[in-house]
Wavefront OBJ file of the C-alpha trace (Angstrom):
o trace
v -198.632 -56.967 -31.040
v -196.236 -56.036 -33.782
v -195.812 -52.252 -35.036
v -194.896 -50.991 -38.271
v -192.144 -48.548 -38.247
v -194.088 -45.635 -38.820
v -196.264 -46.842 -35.661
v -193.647 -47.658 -33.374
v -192.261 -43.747 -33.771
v -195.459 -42.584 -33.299
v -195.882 -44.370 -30.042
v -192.058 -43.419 -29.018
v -192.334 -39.756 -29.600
v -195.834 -39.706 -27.860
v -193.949 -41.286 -25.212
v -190.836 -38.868 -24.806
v -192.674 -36.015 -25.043
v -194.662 -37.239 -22.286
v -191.643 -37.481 -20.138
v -190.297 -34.300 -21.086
v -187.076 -35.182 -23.569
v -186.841 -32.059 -26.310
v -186.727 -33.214 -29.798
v -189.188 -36.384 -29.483
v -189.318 -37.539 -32.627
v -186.206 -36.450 -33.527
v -184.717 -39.127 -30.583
v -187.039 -41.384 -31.232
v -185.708 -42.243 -34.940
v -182.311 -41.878 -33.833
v -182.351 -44.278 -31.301
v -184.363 -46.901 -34.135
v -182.009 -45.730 -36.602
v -179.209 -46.994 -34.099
v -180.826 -50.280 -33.189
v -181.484 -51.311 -36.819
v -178.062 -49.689 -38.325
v -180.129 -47.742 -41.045
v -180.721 -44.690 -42.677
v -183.089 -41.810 -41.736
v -184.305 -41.794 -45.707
v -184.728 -45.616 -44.991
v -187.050 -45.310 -42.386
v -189.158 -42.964 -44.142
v -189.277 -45.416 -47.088
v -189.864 -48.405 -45.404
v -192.066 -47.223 -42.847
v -194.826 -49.176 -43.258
v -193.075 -52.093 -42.480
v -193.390 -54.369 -39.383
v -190.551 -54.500 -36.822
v -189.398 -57.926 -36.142
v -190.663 -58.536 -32.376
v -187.088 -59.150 -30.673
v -186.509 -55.554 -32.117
v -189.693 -53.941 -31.263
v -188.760 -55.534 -27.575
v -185.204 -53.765 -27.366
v -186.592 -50.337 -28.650
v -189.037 -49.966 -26.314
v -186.339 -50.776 -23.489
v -183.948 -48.097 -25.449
v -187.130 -45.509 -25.728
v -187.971 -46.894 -21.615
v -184.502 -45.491 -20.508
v -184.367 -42.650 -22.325
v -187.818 -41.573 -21.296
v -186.378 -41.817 -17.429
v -183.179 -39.352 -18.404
v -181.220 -42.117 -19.236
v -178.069 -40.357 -21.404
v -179.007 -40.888 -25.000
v -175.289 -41.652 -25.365
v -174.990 -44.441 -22.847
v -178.047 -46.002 -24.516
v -176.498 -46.459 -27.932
v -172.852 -46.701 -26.087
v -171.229 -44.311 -28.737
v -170.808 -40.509 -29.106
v -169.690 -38.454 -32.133
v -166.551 -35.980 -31.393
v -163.844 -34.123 -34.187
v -165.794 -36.203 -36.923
v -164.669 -39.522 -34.981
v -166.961 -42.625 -33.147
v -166.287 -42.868 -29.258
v -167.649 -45.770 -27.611
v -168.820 -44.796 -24.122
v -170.497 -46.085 -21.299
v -170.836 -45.007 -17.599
v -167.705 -45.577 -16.706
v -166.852 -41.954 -18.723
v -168.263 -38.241 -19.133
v -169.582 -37.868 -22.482
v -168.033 -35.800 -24.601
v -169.264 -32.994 -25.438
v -169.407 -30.574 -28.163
v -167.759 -27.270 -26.442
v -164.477 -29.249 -25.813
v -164.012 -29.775 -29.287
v -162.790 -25.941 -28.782
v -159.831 -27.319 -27.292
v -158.711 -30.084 -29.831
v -159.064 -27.761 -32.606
v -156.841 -25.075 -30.871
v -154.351 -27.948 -30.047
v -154.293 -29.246 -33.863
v -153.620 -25.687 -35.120
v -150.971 -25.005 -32.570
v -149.723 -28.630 -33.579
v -149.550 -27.500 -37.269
v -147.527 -24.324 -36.604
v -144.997 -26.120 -34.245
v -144.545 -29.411 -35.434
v -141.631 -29.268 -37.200
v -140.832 -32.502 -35.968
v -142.929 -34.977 -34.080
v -144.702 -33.140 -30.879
v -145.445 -34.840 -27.472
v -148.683 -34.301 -26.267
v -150.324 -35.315 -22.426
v -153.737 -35.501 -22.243
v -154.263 -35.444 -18.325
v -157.856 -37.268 -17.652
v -158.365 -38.692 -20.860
v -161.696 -40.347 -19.868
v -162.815 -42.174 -23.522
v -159.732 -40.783 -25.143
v -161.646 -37.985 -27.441
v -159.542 -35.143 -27.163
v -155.989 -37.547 -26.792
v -157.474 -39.911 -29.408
v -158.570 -36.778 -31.567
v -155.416 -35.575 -31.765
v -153.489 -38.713 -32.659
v -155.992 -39.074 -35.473
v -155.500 -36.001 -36.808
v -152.035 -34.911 -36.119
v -148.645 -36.315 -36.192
v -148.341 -35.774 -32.314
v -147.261 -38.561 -30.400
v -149.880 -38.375 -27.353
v -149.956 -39.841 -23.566
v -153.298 -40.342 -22.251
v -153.130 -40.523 -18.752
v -156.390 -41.011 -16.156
v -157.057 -41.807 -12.337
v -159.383 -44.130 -13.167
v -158.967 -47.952 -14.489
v -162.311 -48.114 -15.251
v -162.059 -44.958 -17.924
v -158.709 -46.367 -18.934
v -160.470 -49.150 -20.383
v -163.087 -47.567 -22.216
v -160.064 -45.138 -24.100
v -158.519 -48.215 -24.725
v -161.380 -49.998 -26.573
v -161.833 -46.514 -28.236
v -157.481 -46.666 -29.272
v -157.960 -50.190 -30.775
v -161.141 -49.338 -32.251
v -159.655 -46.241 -33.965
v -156.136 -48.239 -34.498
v -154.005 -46.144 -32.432
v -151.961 -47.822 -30.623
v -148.782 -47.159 -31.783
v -149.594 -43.143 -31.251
v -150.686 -43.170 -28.127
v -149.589 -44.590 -24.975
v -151.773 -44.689 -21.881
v -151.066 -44.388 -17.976
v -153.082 -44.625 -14.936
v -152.388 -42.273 -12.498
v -153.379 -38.967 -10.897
v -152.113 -35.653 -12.976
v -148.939 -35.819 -14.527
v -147.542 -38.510 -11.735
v -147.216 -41.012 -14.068
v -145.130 -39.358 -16.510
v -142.821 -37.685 -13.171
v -141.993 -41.156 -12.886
v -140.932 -41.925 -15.720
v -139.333 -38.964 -16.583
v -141.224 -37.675 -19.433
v -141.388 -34.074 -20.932
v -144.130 -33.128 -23.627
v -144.290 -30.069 -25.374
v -148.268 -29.459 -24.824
v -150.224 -30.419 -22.214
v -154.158 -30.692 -22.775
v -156.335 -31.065 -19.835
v -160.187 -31.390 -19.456
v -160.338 -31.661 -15.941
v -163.399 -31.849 -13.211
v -164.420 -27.649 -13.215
v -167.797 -27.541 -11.661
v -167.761 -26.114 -8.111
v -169.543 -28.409 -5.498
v -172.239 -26.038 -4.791
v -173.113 -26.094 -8.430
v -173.742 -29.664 -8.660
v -177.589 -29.385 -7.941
v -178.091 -26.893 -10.856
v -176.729 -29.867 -13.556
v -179.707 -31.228 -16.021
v -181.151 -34.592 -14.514
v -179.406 -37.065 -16.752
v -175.951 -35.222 -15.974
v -175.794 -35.247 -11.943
v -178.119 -38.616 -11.907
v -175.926 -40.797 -14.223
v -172.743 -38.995 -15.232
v -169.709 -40.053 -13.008
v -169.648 -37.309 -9.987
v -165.782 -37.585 -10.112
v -165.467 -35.929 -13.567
v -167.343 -33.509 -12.680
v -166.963 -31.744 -9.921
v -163.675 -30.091 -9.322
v -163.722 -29.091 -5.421
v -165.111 -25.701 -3.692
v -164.682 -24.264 -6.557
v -163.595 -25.806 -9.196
v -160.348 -25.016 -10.008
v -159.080 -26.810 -7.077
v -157.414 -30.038 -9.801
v -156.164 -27.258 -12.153
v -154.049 -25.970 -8.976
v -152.744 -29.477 -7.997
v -151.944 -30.227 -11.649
v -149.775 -26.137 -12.496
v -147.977 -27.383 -9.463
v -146.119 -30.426 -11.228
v -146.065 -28.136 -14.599
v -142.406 -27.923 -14.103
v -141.455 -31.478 -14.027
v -143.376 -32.550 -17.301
v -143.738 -29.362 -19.998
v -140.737 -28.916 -21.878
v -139.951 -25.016 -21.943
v -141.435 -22.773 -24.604
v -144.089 -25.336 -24.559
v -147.921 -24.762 -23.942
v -150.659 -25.576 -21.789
v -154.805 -25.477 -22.538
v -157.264 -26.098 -20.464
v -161.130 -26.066 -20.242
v -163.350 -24.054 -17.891
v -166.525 -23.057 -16.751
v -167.670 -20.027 -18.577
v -166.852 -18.232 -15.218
v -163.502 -19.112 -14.586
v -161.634 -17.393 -17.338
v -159.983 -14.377 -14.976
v -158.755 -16.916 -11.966
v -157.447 -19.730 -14.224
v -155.629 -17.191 -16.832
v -154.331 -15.586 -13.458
v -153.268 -19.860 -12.577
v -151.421 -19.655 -15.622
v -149.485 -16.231 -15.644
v -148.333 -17.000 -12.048
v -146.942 -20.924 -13.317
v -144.455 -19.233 -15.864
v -146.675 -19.180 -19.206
v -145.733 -15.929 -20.753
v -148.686 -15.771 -23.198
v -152.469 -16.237 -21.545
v -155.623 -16.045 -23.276
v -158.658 -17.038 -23.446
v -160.906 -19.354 -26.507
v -164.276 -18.677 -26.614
v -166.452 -21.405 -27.566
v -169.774 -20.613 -30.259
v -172.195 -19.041 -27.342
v -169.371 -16.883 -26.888
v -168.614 -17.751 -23.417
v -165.038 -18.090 -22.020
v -164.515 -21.816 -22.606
v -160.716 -22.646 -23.062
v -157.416 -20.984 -21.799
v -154.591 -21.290 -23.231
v -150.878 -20.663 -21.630
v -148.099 -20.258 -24.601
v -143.809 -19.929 -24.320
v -143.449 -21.397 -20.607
v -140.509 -20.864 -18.895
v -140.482 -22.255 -15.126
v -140.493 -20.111 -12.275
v -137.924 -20.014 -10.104
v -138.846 -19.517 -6.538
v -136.585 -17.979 -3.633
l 1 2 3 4 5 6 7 8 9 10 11 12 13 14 15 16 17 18 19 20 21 22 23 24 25 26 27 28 29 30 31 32 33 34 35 36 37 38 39 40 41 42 43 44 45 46 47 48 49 50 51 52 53 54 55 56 57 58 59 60 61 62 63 64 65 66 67 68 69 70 71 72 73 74 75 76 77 78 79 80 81 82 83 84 85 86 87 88 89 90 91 92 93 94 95 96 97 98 99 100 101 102 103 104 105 106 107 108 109 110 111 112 113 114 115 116 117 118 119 120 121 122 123 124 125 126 127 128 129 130 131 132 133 134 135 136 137 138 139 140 141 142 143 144 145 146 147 148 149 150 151 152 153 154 155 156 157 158 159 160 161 162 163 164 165 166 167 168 169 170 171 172 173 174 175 176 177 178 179 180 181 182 183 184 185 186 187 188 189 190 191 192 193 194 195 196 197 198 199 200 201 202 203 204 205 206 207 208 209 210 211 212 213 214 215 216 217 218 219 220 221 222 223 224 225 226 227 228 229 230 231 232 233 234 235 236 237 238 239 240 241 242 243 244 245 246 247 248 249 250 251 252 253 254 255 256 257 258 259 260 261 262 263 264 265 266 267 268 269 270 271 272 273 274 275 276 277 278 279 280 281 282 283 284 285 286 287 288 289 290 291 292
């Protein structure tokens, strides 16, 4: 039986709400507002008009998933970050909101230091947002570099997608290996890494620990174990006087300034992100250590 517009939302916000998902109606017309590539004013104005069946069919699926915890972002394979359109799928984390704390520190401290062109790493780039980001919106030149193939692939849909690929240059690889190899020094080094301690993991929302990859989230006992690995090969890839930033758990902002101090940054601190919680630390004028 075919549904006008106005109908099927009715029936799909009944139907979230049932199932728990804030915001039901508000979903609900985004994920029709996705499937038919309109306008939230159109689907006000034209809601008295029947959905074509093949498209009542898919939003029900889309409304089906969602209902079940399903990632509203892996339904509509795209997420908004910096202003920009990710594609993303389960092969990455979603980004989220908090790390564009990060990227906007980075572009600032891009702004003030970029007399000439500035080499950026972005160590487990995932879909590219906050290596992508800052090719977009900077004259950096950036490395993306990721463990995984499989997330690889999604930032590179998302570097052809926002036509970037003679900015940034992508490597697969744990840490900063890659660019050991080869050799490379950047002058900032932005990392997003796995933070959540293991025994943490049950305390995640639903749709995070049930269809998020584990691997990008969960940083060891507890979870700061990746930042470690990663200060240890600090020497070998960040040019000195360069900088480092990194995001944490609102927890962690004592230990991993502490990281930093003791892996030759001279200036630590700590970005807050809008709740006010310790989200990003940043490590300013390193000079290696040199150890007896």
């Amino acid at each position: 039986m075919s549904q006008t517009i106005k109908e099927a939302l009715i029936w799909a916000s009944s139907y979230l709400k049932e199932n728990n998902i804030e915001n039901p109606y508000f979903e609900s017309q985004l994920l029709l507002r996705y499937l038919l590539d309109t306008t939230f004013a159109k689907l006000k104005i034209y809601e008295d008009t029947h959905l074509k069946s093949e498209d009542l069919i898919i939003y029900k699926e889309y409304v089906g998933k969602r209902g079940s915890g399903y990632p509203f972002a892996y339904i509509v394979k795209e997420k908004q970050f910096m202003g920009l359109d990710f594609f993303v799928d389960e092969r990455v984390l979603i980004p989220r909101p908090d790390t564009e704390n990060l990227v906007q520190w980075a572009l600032g401290y891009i702004e003030r230091n970029g007399s000439g062109e500035l080499k950026v790493v972005d160590i487990g780039t995932g879909s590219g947002a906050i290596s992508l980001s800052i090719a977009k919106l900077s004259k950096a030149y950036v490395y993306a570099v990721d463990i995984s193939k499989d997330s690889l692939d999604v930032c590179r849909i998302n570097r052809t997608r926002l036509d970037l690929e003679h900015k940034v240059e992508l490597f697969n690889g744990s840490l900063s290996l890659p660019l050991l190899e080869k050799n490379i020094k950047v002058d900032l080094v932005l990392a997003n890494l796995p933070y959540i301690p293991e025994k943490q993991f049950s305390t995640l929302q639903k749709e995070v620990k049930e269809h998020e990859p584990y691997g990008a989230l969960i940083g060891g006992y507890t979870g700061l174990e990746i930042y470690e690995e990663l200060l240890t090969q600090i020497a070998g890839v960040l040019n000195p006087g360069g900088a480092m930033a990194i995001e944490i758990a609102y927890h962690q902002g004592q230990e991993a300034t502490a990281l930093l101090k003791d892996s030759g940054f001279e200036e630590v601190y700590i970005v807050k992100d809008l709740s006010g919680h310790d989200r990003v630390v940043i490590g300013e004028n390193y000079a290696e250590k040199k150890h007896l």
